[in-house]
N, C-alpha and C positions, 0 to 999 in steps of 0.2 A: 098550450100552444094550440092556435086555433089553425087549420088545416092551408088559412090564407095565409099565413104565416110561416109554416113549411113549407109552403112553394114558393116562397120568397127569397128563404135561404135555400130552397135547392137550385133557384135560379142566380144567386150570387156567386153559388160555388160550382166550379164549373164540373162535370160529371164524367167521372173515367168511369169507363168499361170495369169492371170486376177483374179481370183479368189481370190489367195493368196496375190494380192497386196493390195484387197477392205480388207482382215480380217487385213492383220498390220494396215492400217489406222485406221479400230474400234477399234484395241488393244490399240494404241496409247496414247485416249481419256481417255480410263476405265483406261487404270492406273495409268497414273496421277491424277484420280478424288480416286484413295484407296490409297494413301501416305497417310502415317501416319505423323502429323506435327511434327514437329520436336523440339526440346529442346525449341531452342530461341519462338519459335513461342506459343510454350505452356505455355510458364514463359508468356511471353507478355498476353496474354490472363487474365491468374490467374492474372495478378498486374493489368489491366482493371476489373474486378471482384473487385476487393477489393479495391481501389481507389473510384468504385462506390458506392462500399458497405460504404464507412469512410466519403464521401461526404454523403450519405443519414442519418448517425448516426449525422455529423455536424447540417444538417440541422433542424432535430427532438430535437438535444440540443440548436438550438438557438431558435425554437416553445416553450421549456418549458422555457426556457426565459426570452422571452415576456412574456408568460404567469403569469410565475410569479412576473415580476414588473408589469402587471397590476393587480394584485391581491396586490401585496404590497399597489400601489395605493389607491387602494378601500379602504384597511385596514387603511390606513392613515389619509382619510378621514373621513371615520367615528368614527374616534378616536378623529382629531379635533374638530368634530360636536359634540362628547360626552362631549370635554372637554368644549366647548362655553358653551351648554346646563347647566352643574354643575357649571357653573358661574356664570349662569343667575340667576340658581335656589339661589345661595350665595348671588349676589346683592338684590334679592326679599327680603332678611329676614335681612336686616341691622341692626336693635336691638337686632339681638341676643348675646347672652353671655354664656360662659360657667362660671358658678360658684363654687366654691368648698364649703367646711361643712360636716357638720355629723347632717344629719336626719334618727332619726329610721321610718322603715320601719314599720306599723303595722301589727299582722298576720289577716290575710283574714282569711274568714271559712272554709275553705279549708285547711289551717295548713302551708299556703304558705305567704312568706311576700310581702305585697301589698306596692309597691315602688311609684306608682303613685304619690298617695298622699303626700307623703314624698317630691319626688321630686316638687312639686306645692307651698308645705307648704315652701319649703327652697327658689324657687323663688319668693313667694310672698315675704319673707319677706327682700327681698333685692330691692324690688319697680318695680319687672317685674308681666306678668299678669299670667303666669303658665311658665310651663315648661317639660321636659321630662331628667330623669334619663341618666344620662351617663355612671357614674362608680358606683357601689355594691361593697361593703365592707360586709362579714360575718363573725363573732369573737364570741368567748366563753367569757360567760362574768358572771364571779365568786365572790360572797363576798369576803373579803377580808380573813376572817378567812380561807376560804377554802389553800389559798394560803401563809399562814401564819404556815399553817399547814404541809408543804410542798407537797402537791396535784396541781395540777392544772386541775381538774376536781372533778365532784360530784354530785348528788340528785339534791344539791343548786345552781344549772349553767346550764344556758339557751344561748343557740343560738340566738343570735342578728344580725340582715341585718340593712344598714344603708345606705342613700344614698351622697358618696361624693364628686360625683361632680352630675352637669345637665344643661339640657344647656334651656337657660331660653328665653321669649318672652317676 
């Protein structure tokens, strides 16, 4: 370029001060760094927000989960351990029997009917060695006049416990 030629184009283009060339340049920067984002770029944002937020609720419901089939677990097996155990305890007692009858109860000093014995006296005598009361039977238990009379209570009726069933050894 011949020197006629740069002062050609320096007279086309019109000539700022030094000064004002260095402040567009910093203007430049600054305003592209205060744009405000713009629609798409905001929506984009919020659905990364909430995506990560639906990934972190997935996560926390596959933790209770687990957690909870390993809790079922546990509960299962201690359930078959329960039930081995009350097996065992059944096979232990092979002679036993439940009997049925009507044994009276006698009353204790107390004023309470004492079943024990009932229930012992009704497995002895079916050729076991004791036993224990299963089922209580309590009934009103009236001469016959009373109910002849048409009552079914009175003075002459007494409260009767009896024991009819028990399960025997």
């Amino acid at each position: 370029m011949t020197s006629g030629q740069a002062q050609q184009l320096q007279m086309q283009e019109p000539q700022q001060p030094p000064q004002q060339q260095r402040e567009q340049r910093v203007q430049q920067p600054t305003q592209s760094q205060h744009n405000e984002p713009g629609v798409l770029e905001s929506l984009g944002r919020w659905l990364d927000r909430q995506s990560d937020s639906l990934t972190s609720s997935f996560k926390d419901a596959g933790k209770g989960v687990e957690n909870f089939g390993r809790e079922a677990g546990v509960a299962a097996q201690t359930t078959v351990e329960g039930a081995k155990d009350a097996a065992g305890s059944v096979v232990r007692i092979p002679a036993a029997r439940v009997v049925t009858g009507h044994e009276v109860c006698k009353v204790a000093p107390n004023g309470a009917p004492d079943c024990v014995a009932a229930a012992t006296a009704m497995c002895k005598a079916r050729g076991f060695e004791g036993g224990k009361s299963a089922d209580m039977t309590t009934a009103d238990v009236c001469p016959a006049k009373v109910y002849l009379s048409g009552r079914n209570s009175g003075p002459e009726c007494r409260t009767e416990t009896f024991v009819s069933r028990a399960l025997c050894q």
